[in-house]
C-alpha positions as CSV (number, residue, x, y, z in Angstrom):
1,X,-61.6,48.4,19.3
2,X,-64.2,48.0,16.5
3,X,-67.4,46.2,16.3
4,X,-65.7,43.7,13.7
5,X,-62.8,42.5,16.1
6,X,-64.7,42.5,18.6
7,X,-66.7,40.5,17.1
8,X,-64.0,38.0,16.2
9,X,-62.6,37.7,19.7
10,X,-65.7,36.9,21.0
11,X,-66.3,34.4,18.5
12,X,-62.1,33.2,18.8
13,X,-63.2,32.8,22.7
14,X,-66.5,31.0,22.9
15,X,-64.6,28.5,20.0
16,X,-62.0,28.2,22.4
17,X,-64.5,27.8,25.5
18,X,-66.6,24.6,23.2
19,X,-63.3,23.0,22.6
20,X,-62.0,23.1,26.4
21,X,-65.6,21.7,26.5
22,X,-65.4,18.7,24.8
23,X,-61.6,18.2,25.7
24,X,-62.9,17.5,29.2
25,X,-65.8,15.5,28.4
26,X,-63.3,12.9,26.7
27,X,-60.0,13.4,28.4
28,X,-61.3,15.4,32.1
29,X,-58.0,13.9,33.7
30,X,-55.8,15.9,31.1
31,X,-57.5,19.3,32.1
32,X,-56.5,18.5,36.0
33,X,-53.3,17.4,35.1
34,X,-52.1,20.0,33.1
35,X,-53.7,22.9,35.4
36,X,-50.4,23.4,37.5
37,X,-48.6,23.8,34.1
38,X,-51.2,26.5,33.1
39,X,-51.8,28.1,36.4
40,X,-49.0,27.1,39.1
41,X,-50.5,28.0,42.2
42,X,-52.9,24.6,42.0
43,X,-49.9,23.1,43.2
44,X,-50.9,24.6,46.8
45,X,-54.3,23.0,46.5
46,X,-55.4,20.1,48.1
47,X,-56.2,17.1,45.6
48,X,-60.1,17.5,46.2
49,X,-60.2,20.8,45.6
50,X,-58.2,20.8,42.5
51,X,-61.3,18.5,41.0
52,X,-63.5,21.1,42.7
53,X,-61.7,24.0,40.6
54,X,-61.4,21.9,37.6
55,X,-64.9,21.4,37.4
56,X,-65.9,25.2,38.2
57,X,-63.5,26.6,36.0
58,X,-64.9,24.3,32.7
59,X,-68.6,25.3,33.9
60,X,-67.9,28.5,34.3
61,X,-65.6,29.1,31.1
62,X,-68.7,27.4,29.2
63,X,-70.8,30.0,30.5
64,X,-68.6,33.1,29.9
65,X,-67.8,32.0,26.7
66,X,-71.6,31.5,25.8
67,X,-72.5,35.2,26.6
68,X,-68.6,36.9,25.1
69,X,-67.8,38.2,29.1
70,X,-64.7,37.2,30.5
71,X,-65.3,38.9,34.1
72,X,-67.3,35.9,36.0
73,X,-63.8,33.5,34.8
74,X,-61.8,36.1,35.9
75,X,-63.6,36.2,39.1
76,X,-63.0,32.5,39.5
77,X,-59.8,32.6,39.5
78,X,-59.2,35.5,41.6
79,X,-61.1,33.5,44.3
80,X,-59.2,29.9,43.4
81,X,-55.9,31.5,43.4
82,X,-56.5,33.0,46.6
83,X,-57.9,29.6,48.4
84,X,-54.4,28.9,47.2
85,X,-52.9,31.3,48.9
86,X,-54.2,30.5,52.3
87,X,-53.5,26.4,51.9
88,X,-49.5,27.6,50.9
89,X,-49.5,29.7,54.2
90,X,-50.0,26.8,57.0
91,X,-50.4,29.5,60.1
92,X,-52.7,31.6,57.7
93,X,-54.9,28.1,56.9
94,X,-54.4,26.7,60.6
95,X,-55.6,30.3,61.7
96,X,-59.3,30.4,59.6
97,X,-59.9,26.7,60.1
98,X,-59.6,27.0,64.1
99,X,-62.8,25.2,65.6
100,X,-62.2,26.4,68.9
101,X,-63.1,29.6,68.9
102,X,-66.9,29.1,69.8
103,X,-69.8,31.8,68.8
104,X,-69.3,35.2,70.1
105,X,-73.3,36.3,70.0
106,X,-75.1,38.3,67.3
107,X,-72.9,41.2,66.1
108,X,-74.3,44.6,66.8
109,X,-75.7,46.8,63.8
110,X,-73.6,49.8,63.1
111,X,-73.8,53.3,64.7
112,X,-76.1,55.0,62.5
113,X,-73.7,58.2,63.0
């Protein structure tokens, strides 16, 4: 890719990024609402945490849009989407949020070998 398109998609991207901006600042119900539309796992989320991500994901696009690198959003995502993942699997989520396990002790350090 050359420096000029580059340059343009970074620009295309941190214009998009402002605009989700101020779409949320006047409308931030339309953002949550129309997230399962745009990203259909959501759906698995509970309510609270779809604020949660909504919130995040406008910060953090913001953010990524203000320095041209798409890896932190990406990153988001690919956590949200996998929070997802575990609330759509009820023995996976009933598994990790088991209280009843108690505390085990300080783990060991590794062999050294």
């Amino acid at each position: 890719m050359n420096a000029d398109r580059a340059e343009a998609e970074s620009e295309a991207f941190e214009a998009t990024g402002h605009l989700l901006i101020a779409l949320v600042r006047h409308h931030p119900q339309l953002v949550i609402e129309q997230l399962p539309a745009v990203l259909p796992w959501v759906r698995f989320l509970p309510a609270e945490d779809v604020q949660e991500f909504a919130s995040e994901f406008v910060a953090v696009a913001e953010s990524s849009a203000s320095i041209g690198n798409l890896g932190p959003l990406a990153q988001l995502l690919t956590e949200w989407r996998h929070t997802a993942e575990v609330h759509a699997d009820p023995e996976l989520h009933r598994a990790l949020t088991r209280n009843d396990l108690g505390d085990h002790g300080l783990v060991p350090l590794p062999d050294a070998s």
